[in-house]
TIRORO-100333 format. One record per residue (C-alpha): x, y, z; residue number from 1. Coordinates in pm, 1 decimal. Each point is the difference from the previous one (the first is absolute). Example, Ala and Ser with C-alpha at 12.3 -4.5 7.8 and 13.67 -1.06 7.14 Angstrom:
<sites>
- X  Y  Z  pos
- 1230.0  -450.0  780.0  1
- 137.0  344.0  -66.0  2
</sites>
This chain:
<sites>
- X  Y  Z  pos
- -246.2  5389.1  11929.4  1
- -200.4  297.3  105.7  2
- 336.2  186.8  88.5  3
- 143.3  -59.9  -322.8  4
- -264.6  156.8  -191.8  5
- -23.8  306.3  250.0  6
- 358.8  13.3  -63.3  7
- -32.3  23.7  -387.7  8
- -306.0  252.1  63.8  9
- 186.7  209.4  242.4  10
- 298.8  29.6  -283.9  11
- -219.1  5.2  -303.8  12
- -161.6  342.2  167.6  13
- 308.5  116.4  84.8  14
- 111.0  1.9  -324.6  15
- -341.7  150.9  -113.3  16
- 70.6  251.4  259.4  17
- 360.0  106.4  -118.1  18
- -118.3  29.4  -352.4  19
- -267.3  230.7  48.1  20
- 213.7  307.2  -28.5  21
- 157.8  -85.5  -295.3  22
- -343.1  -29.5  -192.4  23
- 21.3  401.6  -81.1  24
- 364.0  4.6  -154.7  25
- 77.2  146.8  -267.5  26
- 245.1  -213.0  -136.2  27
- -255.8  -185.7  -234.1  28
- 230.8  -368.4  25.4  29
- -22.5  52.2  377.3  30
- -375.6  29.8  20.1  31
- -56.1  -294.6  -285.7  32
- 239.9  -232.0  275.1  33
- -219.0  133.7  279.2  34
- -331.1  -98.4  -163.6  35
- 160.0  -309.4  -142.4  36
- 87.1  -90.6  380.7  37
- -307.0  88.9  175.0  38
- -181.2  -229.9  -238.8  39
- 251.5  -298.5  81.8  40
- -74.5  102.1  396.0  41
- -359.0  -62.3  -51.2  42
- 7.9  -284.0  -217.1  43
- 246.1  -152.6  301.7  44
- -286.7  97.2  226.3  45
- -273.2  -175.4  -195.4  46
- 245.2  -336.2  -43.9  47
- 25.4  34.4  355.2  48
- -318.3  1.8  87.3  49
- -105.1  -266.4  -218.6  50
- 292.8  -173.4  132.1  51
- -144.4  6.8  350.1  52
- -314.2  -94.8  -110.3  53
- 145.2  -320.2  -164.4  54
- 148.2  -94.4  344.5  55
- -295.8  -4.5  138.5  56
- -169.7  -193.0  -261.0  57
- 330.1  -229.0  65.4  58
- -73.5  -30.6  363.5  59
- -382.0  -85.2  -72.2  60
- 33.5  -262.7  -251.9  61
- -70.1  -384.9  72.7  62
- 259.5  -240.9  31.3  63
- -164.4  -223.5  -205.4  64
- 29.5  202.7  -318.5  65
- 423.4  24.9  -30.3  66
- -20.8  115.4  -365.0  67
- -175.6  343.9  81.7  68
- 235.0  56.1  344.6  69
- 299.0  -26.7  -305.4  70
- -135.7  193.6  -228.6  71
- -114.7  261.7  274.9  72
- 368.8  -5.0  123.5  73
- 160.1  49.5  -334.5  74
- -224.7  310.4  -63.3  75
- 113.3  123.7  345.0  76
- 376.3  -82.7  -87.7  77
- -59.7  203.1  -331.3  78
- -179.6  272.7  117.9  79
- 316.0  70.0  268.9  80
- 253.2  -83.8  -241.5  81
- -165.1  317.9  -188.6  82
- -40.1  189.7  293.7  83
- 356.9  -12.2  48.0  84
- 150.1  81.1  -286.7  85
- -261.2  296.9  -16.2  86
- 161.6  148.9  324.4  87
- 296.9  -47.5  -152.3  88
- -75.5  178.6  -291.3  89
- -170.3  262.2  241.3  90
- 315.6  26.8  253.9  91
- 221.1  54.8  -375.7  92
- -197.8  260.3  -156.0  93
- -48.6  208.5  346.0  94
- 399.5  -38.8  20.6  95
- 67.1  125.7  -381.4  96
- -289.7  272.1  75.4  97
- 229.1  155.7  341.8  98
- 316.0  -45.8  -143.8  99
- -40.6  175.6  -349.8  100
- -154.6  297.5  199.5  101
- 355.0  44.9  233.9  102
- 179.5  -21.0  -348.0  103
- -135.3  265.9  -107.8  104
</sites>
């Protein structure tokens, strides 16, 4: 579990880390995407982290008490289902953001 997350980190930063010198651009749609994607990198972050957090919780919780494991494990399964589609999102608008610039 632990190496999926450091996984997700290690790309979420990597994105973060591509982006940052396309923040002073001065095409002004370039710079909105930018700042539109650094906010879905953190956002992935925080979901992550609460994500983690969750599986611990998870890990912790009695077995008596089955209707809190299931609701526990649907948050998790919702929190990575967004998580996903945010890097998806991220791994687009990185992709529109490089290949507009060789157009021109």
């Amino acid at each position: 579990m632990t190496t999926v997350y450091a996984f997700v980190f290690t790309v979420l930063f990597g994105f973060a880390a591509v982006l940052v010198g396309k923040i002073d651009s001065k095409n002004e749609l370039e710079k909105q995407v930018t700042e539109e994607t650094f906010v879905s990198v953190l956002t992935s972050n925080i979901l992550s982290l609460i994500n983690a957090i969750a599986s611990i919780i998870l890990l912790n919780i009695n077995e008596d008490s089955e209707c809190v494991r299931n609701l526990v494990s649907a948050i998790i399964y919702c929190i990575s289902f967004i998580t996903i589609m945010l890097l998806l999102m991220i791994t687009k608008r990185t992709f529109i953001i490089y290949c507009d610039k060789k157009k021109k």
